[in-house]
Every structure is written in C-alpha cells, then in structure tokens.
PDB file of N, CA, C and O in Angstrom:
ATOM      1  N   UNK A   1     -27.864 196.604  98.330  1.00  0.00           N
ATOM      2  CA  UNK A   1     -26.989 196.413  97.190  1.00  0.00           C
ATOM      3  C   UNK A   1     -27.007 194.954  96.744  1.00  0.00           C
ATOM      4  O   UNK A   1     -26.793 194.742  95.551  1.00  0.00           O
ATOM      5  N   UNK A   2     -27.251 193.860  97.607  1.00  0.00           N
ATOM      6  CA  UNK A   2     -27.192 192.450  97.305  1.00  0.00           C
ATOM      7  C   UNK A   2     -28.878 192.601  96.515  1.00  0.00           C
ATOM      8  O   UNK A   2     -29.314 191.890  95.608  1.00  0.00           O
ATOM      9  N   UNK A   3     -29.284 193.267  96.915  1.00  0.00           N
ATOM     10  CA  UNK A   3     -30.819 193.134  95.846  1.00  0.00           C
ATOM     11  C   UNK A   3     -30.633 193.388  94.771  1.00  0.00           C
ATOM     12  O   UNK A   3     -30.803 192.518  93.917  1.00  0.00           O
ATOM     13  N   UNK A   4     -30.181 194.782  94.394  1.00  0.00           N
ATOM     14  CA  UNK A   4     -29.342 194.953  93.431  1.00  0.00           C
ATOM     15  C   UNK A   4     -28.423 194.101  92.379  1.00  0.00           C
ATOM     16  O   UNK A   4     -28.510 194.413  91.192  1.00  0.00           O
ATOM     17  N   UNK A   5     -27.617 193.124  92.732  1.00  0.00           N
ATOM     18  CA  UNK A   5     -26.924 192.129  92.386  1.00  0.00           C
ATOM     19  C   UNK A   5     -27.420 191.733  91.849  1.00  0.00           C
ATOM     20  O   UNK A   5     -27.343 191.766  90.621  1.00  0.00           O
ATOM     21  N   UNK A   6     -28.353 191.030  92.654  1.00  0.00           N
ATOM     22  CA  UNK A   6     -29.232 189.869  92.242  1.00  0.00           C
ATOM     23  C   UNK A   6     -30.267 190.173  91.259  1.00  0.00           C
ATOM     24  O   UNK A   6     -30.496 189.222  90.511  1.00  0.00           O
ATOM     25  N   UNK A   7     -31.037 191.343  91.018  1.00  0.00           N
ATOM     26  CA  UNK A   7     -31.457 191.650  89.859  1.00  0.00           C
ATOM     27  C   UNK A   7     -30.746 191.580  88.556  1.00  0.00           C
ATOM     28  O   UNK A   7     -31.146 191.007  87.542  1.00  0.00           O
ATOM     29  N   UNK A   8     -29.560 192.286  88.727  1.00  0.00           N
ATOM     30  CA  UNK A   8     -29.025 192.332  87.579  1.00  0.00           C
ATOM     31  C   UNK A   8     -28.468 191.263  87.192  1.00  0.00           C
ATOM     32  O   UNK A   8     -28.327 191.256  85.969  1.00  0.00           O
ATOM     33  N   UNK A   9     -28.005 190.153  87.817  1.00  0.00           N
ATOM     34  CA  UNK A   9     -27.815 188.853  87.188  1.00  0.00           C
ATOM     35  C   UNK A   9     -29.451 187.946  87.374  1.00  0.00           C
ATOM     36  O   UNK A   9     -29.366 186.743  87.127  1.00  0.00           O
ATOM     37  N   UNK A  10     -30.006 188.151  87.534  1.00  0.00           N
ATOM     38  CA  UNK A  10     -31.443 187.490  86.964  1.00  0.00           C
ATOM     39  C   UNK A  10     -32.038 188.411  85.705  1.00  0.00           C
ATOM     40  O   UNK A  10     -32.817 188.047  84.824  1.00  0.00           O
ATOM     41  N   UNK A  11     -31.689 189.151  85.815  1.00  0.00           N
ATOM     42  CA  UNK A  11     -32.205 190.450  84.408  1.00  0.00           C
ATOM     43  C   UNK A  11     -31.248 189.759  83.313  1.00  0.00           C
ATOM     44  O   UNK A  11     -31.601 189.861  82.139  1.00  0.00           O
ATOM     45  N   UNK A  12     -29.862 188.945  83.661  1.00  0.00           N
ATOM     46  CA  UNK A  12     -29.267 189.008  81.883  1.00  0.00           C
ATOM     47  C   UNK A  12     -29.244 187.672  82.048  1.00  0.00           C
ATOM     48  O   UNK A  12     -28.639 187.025  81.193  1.00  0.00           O
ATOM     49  N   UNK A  13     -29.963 186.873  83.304  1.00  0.00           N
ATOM     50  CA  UNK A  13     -29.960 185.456  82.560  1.00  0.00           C
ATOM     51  C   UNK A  13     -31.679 185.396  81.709  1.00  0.00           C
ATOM     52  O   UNK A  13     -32.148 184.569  80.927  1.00  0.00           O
ATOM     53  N   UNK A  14     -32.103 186.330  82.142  1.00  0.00           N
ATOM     54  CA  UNK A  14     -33.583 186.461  81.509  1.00  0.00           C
ATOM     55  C   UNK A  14     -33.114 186.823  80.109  1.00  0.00           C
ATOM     56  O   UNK A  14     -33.640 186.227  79.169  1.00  0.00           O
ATOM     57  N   UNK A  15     -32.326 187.594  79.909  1.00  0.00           N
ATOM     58  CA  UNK A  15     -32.178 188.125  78.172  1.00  0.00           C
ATOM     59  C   UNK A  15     -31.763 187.236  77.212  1.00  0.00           C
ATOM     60  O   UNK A  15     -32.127 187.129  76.041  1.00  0.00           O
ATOM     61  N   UNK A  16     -30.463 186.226  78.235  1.00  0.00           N
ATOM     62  CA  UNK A  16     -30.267 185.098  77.251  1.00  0.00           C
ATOM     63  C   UNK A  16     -30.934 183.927  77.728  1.00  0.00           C
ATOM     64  O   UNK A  16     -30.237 182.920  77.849  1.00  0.00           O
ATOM     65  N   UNK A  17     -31.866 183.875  77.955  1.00  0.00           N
ATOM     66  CA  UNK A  17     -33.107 182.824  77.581  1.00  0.00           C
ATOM     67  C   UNK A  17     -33.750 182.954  76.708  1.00  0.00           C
ATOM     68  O   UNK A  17     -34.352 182.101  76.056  1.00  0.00           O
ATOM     69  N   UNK A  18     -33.683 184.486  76.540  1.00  0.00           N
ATOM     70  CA  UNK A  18     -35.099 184.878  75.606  1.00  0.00           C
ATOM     71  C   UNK A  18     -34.311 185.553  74.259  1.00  0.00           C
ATOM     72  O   UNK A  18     -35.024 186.175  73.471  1.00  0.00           O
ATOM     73  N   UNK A  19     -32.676 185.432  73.943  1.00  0.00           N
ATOM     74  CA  UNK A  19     -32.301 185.818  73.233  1.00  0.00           C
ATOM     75  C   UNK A  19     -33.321 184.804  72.118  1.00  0.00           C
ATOM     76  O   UNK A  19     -34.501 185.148  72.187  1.00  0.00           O
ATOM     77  N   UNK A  20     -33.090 183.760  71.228  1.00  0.00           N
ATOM     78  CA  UNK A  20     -33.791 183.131  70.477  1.00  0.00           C
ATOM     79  C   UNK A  20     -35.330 183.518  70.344  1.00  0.00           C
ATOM     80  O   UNK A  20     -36.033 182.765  69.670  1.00  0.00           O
ATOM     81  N   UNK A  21     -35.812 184.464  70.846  1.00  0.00           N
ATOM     82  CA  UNK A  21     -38.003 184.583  70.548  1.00  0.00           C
ATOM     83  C   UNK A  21     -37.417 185.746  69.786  1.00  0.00           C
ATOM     84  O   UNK A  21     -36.503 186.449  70.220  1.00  0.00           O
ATOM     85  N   UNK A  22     -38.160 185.935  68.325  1.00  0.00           N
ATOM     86  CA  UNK A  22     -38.054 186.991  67.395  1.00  0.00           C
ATOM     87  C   UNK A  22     -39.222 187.750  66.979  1.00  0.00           C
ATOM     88  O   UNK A  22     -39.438 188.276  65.887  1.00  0.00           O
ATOM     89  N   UNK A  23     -40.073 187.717  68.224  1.00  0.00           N
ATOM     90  CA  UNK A  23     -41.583 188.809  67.982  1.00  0.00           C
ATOM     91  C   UNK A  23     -40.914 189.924  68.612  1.00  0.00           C
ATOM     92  O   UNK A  23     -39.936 190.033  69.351  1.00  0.00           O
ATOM     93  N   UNK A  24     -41.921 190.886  67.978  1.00  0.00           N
ATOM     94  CA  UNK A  24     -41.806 191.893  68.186  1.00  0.00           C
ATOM     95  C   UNK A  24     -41.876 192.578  69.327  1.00  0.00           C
ATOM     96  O   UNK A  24     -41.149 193.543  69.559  1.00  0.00           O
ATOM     97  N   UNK A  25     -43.111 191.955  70.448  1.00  0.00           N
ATOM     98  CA  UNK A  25     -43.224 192.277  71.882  1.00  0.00           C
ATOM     99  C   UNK A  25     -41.474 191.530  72.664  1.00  0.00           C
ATOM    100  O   UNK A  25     -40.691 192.004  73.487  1.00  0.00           O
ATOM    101  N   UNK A  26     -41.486 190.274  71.922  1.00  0.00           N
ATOM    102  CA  UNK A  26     -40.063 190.214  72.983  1.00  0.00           C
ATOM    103  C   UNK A  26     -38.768 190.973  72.463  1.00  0.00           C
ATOM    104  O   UNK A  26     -37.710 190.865  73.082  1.00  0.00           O
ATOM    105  N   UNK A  27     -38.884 191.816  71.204  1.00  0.00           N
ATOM    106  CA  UNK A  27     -37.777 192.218  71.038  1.00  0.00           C
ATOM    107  C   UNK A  27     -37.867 193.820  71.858  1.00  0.00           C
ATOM    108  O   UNK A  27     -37.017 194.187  72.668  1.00  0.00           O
ATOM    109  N   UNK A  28     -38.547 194.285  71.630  1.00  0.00           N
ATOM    110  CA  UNK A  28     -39.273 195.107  72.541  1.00  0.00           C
ATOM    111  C   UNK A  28     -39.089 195.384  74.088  1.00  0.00           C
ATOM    112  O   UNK A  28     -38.564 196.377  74.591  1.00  0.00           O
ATOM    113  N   UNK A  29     -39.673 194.216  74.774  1.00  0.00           N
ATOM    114  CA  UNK A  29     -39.378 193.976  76.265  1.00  0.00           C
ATOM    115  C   UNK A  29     -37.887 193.796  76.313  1.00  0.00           C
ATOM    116  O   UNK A  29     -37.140 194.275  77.166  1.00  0.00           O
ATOM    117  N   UNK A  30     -37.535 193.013  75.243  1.00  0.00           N
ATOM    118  CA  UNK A  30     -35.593 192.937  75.761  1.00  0.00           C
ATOM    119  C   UNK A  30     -34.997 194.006  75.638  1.00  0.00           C
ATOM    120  O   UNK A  30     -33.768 194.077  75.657  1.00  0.00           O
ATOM    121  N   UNK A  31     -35.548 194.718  75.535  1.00  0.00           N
ATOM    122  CA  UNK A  31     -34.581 196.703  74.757  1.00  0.00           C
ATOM    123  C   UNK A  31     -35.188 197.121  76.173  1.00  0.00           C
ATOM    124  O   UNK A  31     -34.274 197.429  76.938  1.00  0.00           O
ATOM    125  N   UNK A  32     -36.215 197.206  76.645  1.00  0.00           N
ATOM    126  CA  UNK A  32     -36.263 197.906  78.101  1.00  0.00           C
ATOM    127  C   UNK A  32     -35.818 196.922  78.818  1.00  0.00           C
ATOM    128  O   UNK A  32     -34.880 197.494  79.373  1.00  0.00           O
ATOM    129  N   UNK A  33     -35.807 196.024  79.151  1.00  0.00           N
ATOM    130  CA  UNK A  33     -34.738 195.356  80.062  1.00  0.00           C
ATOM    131  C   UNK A  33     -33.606 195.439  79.981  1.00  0.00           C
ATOM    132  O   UNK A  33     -32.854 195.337  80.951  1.00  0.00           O
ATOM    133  N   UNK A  34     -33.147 195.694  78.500  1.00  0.00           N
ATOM    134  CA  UNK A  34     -31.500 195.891  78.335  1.00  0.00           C
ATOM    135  C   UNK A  34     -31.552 197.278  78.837  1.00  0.00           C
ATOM    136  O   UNK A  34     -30.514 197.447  79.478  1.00  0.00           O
ATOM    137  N   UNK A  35     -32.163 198.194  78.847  1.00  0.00           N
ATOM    138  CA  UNK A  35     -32.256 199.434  79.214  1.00  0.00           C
ATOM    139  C   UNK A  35     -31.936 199.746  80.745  1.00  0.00           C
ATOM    140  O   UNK A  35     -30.885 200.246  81.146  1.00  0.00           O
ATOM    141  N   UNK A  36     -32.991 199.377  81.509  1.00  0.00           N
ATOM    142  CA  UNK A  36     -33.168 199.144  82.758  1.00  0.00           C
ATOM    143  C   UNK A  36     -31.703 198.687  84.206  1.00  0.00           C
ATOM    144  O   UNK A  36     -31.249 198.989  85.310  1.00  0.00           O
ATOM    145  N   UNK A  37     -31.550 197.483  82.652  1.00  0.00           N
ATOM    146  CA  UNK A  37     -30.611 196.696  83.237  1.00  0.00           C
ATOM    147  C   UNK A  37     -28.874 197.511  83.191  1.00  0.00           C
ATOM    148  O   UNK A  37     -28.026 197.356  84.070  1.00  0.00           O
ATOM    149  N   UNK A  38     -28.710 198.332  81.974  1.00  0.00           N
ATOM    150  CA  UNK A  38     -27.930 199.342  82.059  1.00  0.00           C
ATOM    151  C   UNK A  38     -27.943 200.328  82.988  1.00  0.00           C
ATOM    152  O   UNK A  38     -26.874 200.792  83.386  1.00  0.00           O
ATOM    153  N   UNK A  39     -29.229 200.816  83.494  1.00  0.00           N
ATOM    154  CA  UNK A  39     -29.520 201.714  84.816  1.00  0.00           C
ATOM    155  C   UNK A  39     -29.289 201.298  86.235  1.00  0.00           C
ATOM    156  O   UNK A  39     -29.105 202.068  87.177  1.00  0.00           O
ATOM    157  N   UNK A  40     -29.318 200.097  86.275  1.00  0.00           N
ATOM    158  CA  UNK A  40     -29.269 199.144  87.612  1.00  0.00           C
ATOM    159  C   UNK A  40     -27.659 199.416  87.276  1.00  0.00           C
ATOM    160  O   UNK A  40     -27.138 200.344  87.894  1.00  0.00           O
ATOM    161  N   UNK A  41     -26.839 198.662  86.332  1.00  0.00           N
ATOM    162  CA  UNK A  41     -25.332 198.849  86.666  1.00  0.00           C
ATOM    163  C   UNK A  41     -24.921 199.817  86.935  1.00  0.00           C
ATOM    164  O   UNK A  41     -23.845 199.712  87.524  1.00  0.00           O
ATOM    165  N   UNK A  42     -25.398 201.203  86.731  1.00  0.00           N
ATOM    166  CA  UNK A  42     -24.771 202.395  86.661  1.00  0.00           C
ATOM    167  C   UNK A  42     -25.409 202.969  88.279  1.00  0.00           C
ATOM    168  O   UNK A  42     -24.755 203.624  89.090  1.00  0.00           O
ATOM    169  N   UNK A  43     -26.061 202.762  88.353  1.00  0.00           N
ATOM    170  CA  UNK A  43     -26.736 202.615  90.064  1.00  0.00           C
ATOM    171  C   UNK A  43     -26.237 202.269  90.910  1.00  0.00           C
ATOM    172  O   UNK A  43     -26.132 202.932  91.943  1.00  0.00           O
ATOM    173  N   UNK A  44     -25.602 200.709  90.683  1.00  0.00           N
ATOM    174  CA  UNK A  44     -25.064 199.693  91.591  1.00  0.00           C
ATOM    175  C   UNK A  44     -23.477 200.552  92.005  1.00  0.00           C
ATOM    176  O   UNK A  44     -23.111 200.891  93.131  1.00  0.00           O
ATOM    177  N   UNK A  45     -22.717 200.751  90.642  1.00  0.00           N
ATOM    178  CA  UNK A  45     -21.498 201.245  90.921  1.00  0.00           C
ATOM    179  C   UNK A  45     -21.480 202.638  91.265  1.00  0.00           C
ATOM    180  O   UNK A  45     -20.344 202.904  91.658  1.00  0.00           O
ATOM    181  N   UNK A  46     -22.365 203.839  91.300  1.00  0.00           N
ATOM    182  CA  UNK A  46     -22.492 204.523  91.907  1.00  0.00           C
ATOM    183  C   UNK A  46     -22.835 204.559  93.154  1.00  0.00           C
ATOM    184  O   UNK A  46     -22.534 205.585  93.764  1.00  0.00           O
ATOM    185  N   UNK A  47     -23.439 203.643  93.775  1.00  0.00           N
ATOM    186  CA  UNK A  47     -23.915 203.128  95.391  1.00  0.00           C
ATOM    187  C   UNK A  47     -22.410 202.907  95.788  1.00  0.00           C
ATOM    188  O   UNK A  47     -21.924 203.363  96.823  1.00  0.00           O
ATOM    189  N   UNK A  48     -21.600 202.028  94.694  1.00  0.00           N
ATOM    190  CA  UNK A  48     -20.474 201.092  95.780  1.00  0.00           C
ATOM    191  C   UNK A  48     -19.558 202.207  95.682  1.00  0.00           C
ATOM    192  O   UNK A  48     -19.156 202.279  96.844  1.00  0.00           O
ATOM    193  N   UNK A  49     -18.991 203.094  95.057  1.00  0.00           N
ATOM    194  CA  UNK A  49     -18.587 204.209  95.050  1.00  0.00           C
ATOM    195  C   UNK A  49     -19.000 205.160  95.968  1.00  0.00           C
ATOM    196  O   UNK A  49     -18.110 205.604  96.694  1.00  0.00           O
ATOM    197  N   UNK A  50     -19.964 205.527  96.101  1.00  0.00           N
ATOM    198  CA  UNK A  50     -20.538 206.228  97.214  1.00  0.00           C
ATOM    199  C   UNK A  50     -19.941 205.722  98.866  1.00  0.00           C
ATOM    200  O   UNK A  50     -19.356 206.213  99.832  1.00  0.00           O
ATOM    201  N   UNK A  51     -20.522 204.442  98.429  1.00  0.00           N
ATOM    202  CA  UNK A  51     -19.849 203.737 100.141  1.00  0.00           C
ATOM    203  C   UNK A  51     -18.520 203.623 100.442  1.00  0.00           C
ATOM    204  O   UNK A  51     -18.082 203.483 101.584  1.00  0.00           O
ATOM    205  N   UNK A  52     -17.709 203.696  99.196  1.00  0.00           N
ATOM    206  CA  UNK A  52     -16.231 203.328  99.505  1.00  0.00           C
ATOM    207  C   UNK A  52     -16.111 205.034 100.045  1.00  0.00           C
ATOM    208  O   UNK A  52     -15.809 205.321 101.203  1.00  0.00           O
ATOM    209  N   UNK A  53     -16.266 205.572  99.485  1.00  0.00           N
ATOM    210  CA  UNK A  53     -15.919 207.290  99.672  1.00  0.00           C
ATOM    211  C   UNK A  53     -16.932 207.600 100.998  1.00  0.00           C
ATOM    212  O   UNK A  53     -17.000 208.812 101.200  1.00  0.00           O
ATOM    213  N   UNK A  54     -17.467 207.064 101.632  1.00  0.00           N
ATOM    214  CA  UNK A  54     -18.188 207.297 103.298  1.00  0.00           C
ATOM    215  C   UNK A  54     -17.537 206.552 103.938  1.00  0.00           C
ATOM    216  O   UNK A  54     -17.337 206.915 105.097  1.00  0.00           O
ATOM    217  N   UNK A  55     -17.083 205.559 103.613  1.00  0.00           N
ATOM    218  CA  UNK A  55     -15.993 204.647 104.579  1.00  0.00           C
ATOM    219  C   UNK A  55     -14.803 205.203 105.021  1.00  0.00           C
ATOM    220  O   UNK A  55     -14.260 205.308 106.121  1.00  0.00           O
ATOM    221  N   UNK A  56     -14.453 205.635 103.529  1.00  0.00           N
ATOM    222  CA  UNK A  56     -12.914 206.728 103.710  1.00  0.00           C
ATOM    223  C   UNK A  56     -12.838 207.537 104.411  1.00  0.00           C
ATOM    224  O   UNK A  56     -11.940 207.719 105.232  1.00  0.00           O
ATOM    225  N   UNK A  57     -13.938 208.287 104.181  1.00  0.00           N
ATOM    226  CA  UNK A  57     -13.906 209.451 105.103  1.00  0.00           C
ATOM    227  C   UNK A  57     -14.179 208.872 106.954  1.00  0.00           C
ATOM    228  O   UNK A  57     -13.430 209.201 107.873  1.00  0.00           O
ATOM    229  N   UNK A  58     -15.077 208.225 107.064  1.00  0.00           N
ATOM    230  CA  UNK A  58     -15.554 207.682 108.464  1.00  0.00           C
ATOM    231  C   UNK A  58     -13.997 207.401 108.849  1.00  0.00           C
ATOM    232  O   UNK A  58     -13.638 207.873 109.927  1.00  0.00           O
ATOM    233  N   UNK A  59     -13.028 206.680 108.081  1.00  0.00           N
ATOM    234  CA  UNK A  59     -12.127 205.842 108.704  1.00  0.00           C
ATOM    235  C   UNK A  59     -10.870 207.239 109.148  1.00  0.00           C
ATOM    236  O   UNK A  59     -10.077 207.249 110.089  1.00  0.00           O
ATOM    237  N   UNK A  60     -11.079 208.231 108.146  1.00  0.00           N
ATOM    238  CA  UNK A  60     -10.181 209.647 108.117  1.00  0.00           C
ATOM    239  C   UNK A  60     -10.490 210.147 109.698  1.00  0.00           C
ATOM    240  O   UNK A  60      -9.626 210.515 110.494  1.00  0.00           O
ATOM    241  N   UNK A  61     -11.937 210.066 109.952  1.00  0.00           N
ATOM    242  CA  UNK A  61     -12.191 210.553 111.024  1.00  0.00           C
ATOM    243  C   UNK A  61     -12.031 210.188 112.494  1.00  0.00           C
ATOM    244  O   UNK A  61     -12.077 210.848 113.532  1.00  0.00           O
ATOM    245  N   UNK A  62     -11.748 208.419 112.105  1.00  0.00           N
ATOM    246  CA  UNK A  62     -11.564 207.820 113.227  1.00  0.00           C
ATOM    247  C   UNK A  62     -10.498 208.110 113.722  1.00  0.00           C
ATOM    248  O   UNK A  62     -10.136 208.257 114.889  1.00  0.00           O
ATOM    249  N   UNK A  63      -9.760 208.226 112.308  1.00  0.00           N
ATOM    250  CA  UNK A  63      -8.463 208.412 112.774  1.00  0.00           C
ATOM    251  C   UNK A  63      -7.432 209.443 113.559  1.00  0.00           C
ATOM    252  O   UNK A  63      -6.424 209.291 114.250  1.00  0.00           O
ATOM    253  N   UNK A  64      -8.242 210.619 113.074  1.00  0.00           N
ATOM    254  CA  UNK A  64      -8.205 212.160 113.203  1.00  0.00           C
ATOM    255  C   UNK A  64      -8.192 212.270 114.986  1.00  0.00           C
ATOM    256  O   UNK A  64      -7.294 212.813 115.629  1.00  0.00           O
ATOM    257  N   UNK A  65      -9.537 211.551 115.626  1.00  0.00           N
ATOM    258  CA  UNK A  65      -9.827 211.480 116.553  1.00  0.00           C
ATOM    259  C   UNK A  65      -8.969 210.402 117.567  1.00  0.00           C
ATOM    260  O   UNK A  65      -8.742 210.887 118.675  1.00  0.00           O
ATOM    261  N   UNK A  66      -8.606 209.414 117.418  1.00  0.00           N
ATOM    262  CA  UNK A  66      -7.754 208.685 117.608  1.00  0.00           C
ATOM    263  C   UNK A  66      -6.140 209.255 118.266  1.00  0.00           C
ATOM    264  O   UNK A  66      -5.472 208.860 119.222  1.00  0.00           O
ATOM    265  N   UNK A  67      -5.907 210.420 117.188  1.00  0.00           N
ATOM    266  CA  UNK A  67      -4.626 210.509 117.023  1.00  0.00           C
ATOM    267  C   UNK A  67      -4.816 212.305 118.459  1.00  0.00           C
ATOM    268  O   UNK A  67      -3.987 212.964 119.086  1.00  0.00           O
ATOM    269  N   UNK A  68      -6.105 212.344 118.348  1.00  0.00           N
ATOM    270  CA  UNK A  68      -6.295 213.955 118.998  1.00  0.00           C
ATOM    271  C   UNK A  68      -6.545 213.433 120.937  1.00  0.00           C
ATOM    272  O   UNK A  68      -6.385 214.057 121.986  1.00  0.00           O
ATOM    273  N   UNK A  69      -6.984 212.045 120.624  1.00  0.00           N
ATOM    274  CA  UNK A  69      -7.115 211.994 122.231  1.00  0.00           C
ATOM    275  C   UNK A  69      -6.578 210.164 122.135  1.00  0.00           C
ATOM    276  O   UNK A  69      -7.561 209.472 121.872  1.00  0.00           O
ATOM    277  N   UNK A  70      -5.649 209.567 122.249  1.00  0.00           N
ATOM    278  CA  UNK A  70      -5.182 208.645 122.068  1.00  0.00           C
ATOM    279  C   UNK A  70      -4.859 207.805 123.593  1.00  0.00           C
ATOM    280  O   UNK A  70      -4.650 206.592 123.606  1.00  0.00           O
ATOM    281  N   UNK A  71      -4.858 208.336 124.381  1.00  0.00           N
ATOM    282  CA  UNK A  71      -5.168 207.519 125.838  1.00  0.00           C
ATOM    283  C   UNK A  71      -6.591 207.487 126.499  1.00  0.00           C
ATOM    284  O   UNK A  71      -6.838 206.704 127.416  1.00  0.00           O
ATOM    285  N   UNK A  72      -7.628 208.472 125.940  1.00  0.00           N
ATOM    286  CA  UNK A  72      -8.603 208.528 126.097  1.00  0.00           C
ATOM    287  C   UNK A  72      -9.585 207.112 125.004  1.00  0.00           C
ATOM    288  O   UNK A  72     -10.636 206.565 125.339  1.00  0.00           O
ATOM    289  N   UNK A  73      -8.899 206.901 123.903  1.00  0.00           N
ATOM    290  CA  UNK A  73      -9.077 205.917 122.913  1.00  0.00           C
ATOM    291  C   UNK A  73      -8.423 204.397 123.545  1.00  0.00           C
ATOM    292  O   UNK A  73      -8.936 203.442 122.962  1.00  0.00           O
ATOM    293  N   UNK A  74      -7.890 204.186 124.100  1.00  0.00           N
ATOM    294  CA  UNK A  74      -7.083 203.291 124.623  1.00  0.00           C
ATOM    295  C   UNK A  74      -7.790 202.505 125.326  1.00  0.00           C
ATOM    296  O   UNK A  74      -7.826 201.276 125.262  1.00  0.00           O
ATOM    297  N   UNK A  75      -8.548 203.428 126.231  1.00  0.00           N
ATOM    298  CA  UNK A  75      -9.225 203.334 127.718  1.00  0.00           C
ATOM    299  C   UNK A  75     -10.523 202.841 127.305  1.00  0.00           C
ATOM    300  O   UNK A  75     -10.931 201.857 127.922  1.00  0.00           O
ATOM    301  N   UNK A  76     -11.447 203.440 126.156  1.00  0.00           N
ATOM    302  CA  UNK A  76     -12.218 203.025 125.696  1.00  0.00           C
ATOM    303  C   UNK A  76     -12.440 201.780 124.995  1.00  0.00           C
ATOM    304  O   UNK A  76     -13.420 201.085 125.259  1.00  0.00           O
ATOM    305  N   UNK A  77     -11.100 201.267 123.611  1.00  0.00           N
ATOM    306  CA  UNK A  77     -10.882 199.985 123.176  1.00  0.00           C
ATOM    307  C   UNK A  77     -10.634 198.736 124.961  1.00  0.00           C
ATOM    308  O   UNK A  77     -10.768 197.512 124.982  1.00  0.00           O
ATOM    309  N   UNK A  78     -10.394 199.332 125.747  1.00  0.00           N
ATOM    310  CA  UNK A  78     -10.226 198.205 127.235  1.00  0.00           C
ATOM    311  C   UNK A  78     -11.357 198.198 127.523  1.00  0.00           C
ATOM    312  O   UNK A  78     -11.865 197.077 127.544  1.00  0.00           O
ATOM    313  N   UNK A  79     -11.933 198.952 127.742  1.00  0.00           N
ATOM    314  CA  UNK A  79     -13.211 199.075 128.174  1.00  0.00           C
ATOM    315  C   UNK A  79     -14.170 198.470 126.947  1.00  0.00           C
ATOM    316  O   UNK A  79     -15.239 198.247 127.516  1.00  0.00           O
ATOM    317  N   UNK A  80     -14.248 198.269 126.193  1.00  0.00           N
ATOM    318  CA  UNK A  80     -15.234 197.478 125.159  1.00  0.00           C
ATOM    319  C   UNK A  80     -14.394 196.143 125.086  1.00  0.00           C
ATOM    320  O   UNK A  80     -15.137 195.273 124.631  1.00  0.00           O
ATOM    321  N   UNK A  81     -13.598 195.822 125.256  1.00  0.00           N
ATOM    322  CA  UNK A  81     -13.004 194.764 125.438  1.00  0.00           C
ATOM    323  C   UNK A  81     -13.084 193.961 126.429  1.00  0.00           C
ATOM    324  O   UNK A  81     -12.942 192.775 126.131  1.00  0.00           O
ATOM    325  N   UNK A  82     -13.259 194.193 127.482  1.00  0.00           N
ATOM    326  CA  UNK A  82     -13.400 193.911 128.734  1.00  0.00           C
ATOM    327  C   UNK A  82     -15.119 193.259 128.757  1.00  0.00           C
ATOM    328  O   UNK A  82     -15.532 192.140 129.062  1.00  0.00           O
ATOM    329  N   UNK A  83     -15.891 194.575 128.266  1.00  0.00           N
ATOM    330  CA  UNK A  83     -17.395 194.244 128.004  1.00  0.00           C
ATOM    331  C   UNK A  83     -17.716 192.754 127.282  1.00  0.00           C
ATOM    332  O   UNK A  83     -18.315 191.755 127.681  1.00  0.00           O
ATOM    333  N   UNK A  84     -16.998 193.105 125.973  1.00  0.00           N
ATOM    334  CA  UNK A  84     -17.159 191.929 125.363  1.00  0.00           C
ATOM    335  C   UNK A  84     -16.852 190.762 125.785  1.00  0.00           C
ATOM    336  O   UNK A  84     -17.715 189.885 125.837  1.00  0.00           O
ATOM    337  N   UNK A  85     -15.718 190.563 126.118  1.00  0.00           N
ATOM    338  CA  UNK A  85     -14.777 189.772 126.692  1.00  0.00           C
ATOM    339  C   UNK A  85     -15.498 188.558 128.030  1.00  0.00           C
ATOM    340  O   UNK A  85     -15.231 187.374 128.233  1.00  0.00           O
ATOM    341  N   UNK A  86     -16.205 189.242 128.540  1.00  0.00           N
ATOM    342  CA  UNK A  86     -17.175 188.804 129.907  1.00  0.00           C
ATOM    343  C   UNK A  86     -18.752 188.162 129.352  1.00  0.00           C
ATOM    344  O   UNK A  86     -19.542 187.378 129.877  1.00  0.00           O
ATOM    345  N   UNK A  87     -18.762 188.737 128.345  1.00  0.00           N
ATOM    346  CA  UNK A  87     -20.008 188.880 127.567  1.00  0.00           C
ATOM    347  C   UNK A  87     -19.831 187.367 127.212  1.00  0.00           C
ATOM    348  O   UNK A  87     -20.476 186.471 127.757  1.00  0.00           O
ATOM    349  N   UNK A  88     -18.795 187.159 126.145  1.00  0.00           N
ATOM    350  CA  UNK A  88     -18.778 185.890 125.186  1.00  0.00           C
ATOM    351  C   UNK A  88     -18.459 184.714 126.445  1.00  0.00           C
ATOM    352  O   UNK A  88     -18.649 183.509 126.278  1.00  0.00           O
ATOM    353  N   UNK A  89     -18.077 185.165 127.386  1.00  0.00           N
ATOM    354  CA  UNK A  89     -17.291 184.140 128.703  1.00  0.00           C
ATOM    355  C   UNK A  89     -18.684 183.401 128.919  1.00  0.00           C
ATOM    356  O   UNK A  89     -18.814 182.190 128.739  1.00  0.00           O
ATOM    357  N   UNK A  90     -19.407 183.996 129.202  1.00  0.00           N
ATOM    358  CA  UNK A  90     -20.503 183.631 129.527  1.00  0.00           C
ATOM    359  C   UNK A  90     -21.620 182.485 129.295  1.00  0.00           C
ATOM    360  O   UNK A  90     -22.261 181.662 129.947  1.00  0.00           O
ATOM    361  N   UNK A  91     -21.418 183.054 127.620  1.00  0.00           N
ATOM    362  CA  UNK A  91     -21.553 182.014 126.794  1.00  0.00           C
ATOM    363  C   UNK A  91     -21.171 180.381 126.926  1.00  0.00           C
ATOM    364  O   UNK A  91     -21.407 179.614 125.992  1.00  0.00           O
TER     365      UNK A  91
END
C-alpha cells in the first residue's frame, strides 16, 4: 500500500509539471495518467477498507476466544511475556 501512495503522489506531481505542455501527445498521456491515477485511488481505498474490515473481524475473534477460555489466555499472555521478557534481558 506504501507503493501505492507513493505512486499516486508522484503520478499528480507529474501532471502538474506537465500541466503547461499543450501537444497533443502530452495532452493525451495526461488523460491516461489522470485515468490510471483515478484507478490507483479507487484501489488504494478499497485495499484500506478491505484491511480495516480483516482487522475487525481478526480483533472480533480474538476476542470471542479470549472471552471463551480466559485463564487459558492469561497463562499464555505470561508465558509470552516471560519469553520476551528474558529475551530483551539479554540484550
């Protein structure tokens, strides 16, 4: 998605550079780039949409699970804690 980004703000600093050339090939190339560049936005916010709505759900599920075995969850957050915990000590 950061590739993404970054196209589309190099795609409209390209258009207004080239707003001022009045041939026909650049008026041309700027209509499929303006094109393109409309497809990339509608892409981009369908991706980040997509991810917010897989997050939601992932986080629904954590939770679901969480709430269905919650000392068994407990034991596990100590236990990765503990891991980590010894891990960074180390350091």
């Amino acid at each position: 998605m950061a590739d993404l980004k970054a196209l589309v703000s190099d795609s409209e600093d390209l258009l207004r550079a080239t707003a001022g050339d009045l041939s026909d090939k650049a008026r041309e190339a700027r209509a499929r780039v303006a094109k393109g560049l409309e497809r990339a936005k509608d892409s981009l916010a369908e991706l980040q949409t997509q991810g917010m709505q897989s997050a939601k759900a992932a986080m629904q599920r954590a939770d679901t699970t969480i709430r269905q075995y919650p000392y068994e969850s407990i034991g596990l957050a100590l236990g990765v804690g503990l891991i980590l915990g010894s891990l960074l000590r180390r350091k």
